[in-house]
C-alpha positions in Angstrom: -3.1 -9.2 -3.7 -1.1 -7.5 -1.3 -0.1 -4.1 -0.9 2.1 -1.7 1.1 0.6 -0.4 4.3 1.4 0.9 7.7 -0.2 0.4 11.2 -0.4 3.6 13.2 -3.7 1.2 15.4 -6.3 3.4 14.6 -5.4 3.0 10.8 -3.7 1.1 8.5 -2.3 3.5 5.9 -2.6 2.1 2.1 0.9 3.5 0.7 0.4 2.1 -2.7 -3.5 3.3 -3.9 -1.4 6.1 -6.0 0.8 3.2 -8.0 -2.2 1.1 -8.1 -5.4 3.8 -8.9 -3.8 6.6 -9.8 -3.9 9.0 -7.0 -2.8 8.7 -3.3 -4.7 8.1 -0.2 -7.4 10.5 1.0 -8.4 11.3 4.8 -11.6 11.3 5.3 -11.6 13.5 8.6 -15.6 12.9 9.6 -15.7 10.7 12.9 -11.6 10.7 13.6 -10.2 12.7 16.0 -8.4 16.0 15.5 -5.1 14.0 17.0 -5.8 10.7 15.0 -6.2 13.3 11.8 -3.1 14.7 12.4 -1.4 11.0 12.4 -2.6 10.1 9.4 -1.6 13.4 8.0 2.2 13.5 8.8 2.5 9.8 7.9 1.3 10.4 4.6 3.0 13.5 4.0 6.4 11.8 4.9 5.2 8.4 2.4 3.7 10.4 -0.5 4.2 13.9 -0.6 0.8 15.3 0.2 -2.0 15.7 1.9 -5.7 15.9 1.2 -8.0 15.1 4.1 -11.8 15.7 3.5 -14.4 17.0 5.6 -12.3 18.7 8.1 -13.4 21.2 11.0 -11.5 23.4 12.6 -10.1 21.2 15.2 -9.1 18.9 12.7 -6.9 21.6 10.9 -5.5 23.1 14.6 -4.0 19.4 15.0 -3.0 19.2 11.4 -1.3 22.5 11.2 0.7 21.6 14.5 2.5 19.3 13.2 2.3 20.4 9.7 2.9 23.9 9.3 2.9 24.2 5.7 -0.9 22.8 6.2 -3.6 24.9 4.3 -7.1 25.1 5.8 -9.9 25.6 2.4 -12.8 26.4 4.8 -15.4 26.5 2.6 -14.4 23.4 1.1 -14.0 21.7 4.5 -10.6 20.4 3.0 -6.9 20.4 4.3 -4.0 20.3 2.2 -0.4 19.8 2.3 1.9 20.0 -0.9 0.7 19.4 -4.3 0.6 17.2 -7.3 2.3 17.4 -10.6 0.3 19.1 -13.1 -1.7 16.9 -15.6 0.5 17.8 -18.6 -2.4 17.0 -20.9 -4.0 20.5 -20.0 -7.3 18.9 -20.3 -9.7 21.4 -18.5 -12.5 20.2 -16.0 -15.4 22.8 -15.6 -17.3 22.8 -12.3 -20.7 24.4 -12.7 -22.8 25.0 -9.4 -26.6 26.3 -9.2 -26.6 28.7 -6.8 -23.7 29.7 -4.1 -25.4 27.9 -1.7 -24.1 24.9 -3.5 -20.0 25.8 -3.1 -19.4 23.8 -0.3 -19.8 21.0 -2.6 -18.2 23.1 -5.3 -15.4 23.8 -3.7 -14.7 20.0 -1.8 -14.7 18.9 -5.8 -12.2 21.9 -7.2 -9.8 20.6 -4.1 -9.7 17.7 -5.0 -8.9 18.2 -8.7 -6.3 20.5 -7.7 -4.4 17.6 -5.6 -5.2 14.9 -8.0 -3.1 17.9 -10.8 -6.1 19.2 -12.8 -6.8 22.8 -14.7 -10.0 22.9 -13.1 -12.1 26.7 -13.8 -15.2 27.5 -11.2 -18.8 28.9 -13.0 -21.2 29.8 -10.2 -24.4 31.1 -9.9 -25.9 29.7 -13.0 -28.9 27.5 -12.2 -32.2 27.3 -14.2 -34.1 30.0 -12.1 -32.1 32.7 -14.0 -31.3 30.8 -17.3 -30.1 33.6 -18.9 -26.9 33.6 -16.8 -25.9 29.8 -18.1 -26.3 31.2 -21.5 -23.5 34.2 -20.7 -21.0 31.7 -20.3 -22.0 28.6 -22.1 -19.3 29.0 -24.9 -17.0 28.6 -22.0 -18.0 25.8 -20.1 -18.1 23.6 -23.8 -14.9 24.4 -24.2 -13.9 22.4 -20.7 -13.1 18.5 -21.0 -15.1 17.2 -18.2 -18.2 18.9 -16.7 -19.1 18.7 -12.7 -22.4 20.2 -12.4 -23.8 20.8 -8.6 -27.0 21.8 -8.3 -30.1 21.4 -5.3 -33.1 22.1 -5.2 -35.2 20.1 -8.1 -31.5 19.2 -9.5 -32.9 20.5 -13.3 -29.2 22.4 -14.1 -27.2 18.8 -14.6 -29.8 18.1 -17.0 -29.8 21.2 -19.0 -26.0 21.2 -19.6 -26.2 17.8 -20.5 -28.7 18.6 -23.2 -26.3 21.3 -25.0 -22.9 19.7 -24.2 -21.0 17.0 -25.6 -18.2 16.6 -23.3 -18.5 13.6 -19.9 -20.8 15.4 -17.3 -20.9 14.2 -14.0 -24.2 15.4 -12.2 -23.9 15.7 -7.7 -27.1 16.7 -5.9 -26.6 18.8 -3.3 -28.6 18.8 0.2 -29.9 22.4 -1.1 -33.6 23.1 -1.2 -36.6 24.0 1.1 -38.6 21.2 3.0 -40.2 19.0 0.3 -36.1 18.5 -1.3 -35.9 15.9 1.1 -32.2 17.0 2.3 -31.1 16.4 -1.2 -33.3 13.7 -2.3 -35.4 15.4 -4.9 -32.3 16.6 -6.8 -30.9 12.9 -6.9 -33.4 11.5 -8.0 -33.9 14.3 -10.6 -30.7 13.8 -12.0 -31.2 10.3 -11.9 -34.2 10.4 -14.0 -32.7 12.8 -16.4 -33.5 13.0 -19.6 -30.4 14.1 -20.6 -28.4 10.6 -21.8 -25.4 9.7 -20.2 -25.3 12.0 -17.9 -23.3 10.4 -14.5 -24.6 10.9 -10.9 -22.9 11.2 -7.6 -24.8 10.9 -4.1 -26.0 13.5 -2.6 -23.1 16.5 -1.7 -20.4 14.2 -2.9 -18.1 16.5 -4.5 -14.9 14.5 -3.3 -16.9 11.4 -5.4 -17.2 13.5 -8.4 -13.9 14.8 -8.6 -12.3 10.9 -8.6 -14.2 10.1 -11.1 -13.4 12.7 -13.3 -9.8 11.4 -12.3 -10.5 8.3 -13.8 -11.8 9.6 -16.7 -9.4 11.7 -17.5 -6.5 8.7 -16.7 -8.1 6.4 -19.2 -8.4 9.5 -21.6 -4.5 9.3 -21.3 -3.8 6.3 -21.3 -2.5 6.1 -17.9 -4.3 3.7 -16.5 -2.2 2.1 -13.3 -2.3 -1.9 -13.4 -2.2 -3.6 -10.8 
């Protein structure tokens, strides 16, 4: 099958992942260049609209923002944006749920990415299993959300929890969180992996840009808007 693309030499832009999966091309800024970021950026503003490049530094966004003003920097999310999508008339809410705030990089890299892809997303922080109570304060709120993202380090146990007293899709993401014997995130994979809680989804490890597409593709086949090829 072929597809649209274009040839800048350092990449070959695919200009028809939105018609074909539902949402446009991502950057993923690791390992380019602030200059070949920037390329890829004002190409795909001019072919699609928008922008959301992933795992951005600073010198990523000072190219960017060069030639694209209008360029937003989320810093804590290590995202850069340009433009947005139409909103998902639906109104189907996805909650993201972290541990701790040491888990919001990975919190926030997901709520970006819902936000370009259109979704009502709404943030719950600072909930993990070492205060309990606090997950209790809000629970009537996060079952009332669609979807569930829930980011947690450490032994990973918060996924698990949720899962047990939800009944909505939740999509577990370890984070890199933790003291030595985590493993750089390891423990919490494999934690959520080994949850008790059925059904529950996992990401790898810090992957909120991973959970957020698949709640994309959850919530397309949920309406029916499925892209063929």
């Amino acid at each position: 099958m072929s597809g649209k693309t274009e040839d800048l030499g350092y990449a070959r832009l695919d200009l028809d992942r939105e018609a074909r999966c539902g949402r446009p091309e991502v950057v993923f800024a690791a390992g380019k260049t602030p200059e070949e970021v920037a390329g890829i950026a004002v190409k795909l503003v001019e072919k699609t609209g928008r922008l959301l490049a992933t795992r951005c530094d600073e010198s990523h966004f000072h190219s960017v923002s060069a030639v694209l003003p209008q360029a937003v920097f989320h810093r804590r999310a290590r995202c850069v944006t340009a433009g947005e999508a139409e909103p998902d008339p639906s109104g189907r809410k996805v909650g993201v749920v972290c541990a701790g705030t040491s888990d919001l990089p990975v919190a926030e890299e997901c709520l970006v990415t819902l936000q370009m892809f259109g979704r009502r997303t709404e943030r719950f922080t600072d909930v993990g299993v070492a205060g309990i109570h606090r997950l209790f304060d809000v629970l009537d709120a996060i079952r009332a959300c669609d979807v569930l993202v829930v980011i947690a380090g450490m032994e990973g146990a918060l996924p698990s929890v949720i899962g047990g007293l939800t009944r909505c899709p939740v999509i577990a993401v370890p984070t890199s969180v933790g003291y030595g014997a985590s493993f750089g995130g390891l423990a919490a994979l494999l934690g959520m992996l080994n949850s008790c809680a059925s059904g529950l989804v996992v990401t790898n490890i810090d992957n909120g840009f991973g959970a957020a597409a698949a709640v994309d593709r959850i919530l397309g086949v949920a309406a029916g808007s499925v892209a063929t090829p």
